[in-house]
N, C-alpha and C positions, 0 to 999 in steps of 0.2 A: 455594430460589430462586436463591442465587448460584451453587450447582454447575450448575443448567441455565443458566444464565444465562453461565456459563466456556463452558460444552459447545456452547454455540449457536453465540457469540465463535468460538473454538478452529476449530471446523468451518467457519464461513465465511473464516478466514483461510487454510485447508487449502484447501477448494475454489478461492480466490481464484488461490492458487500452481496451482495445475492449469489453468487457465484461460489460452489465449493472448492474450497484448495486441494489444487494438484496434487496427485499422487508419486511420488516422486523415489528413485533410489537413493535411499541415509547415506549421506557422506559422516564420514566421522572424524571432524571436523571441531575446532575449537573456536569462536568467535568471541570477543571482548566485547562486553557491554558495558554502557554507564546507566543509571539507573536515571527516569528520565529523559533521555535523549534519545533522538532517532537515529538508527542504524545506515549506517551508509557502508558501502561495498566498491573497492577502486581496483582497478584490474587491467590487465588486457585483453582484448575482443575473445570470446568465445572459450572463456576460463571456466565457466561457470557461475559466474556472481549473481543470474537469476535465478538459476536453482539453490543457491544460496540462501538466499535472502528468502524464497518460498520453503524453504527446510526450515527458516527460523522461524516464519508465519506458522508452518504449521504445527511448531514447538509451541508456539506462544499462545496456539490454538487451543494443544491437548492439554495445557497448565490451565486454562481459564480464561485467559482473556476471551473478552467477545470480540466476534467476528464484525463488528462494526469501530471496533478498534485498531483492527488490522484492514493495512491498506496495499491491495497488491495491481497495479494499475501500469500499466507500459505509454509511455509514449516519449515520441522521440524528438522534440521539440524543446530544448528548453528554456527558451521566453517562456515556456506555460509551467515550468515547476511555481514560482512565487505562487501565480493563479492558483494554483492546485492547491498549494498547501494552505493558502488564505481559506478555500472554500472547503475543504476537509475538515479544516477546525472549527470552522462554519456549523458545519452538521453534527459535527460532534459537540455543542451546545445546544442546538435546537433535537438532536436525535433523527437517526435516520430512516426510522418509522414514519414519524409525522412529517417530513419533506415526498414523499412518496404520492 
């Protein structure tokens, strides 16, 4: 169960990197970062926080960062965040080229 359960994970994070970021209307908007750390977004339902967070993706796009650094992935389950973030850092050691 947990090996398909990696392999499902794994693959949706693969596809996610292949996928171009939304196009989306600029909020103008001011977000606190820590240099380092992952971005987290807390809110009430249907505030906006995924378009958020895909406005910060695609900031972080047009600055440089590679698109295999940026992780934009939905799911609503979270017993599977730990899994997720375990196997994202995963590929981002071995690269997401050669897991394909």
């Amino acid at each position: 169960m947990e090996s398909q359960l990696r392999a499902t994970i794994h693959q949706k994070i693969v596809d996610s990197q292949a996928l171009p970021l939304p196009r989306l209307t600029r909020r103008d908007i001011w977000l606190p970062t820590v240099k380092g750390k992952a971005t987290a977004i807390i809110g009430m339902r249907r505030a906006g926080k995924t378009s958020l967070l895909r406005q910060v993706l695609a900031d972080r796009d047009a600055h440089g960062t590679s698109r295999e650094g940026l992780l934009d992935i939905s799911f609503e389950d979270e017993r599977l965040a730990d899994l997720l973030v375990e196997i994202f850092y995963q590929l981002c050691r071995v690269g997401f080229a050669s897991s394909q």
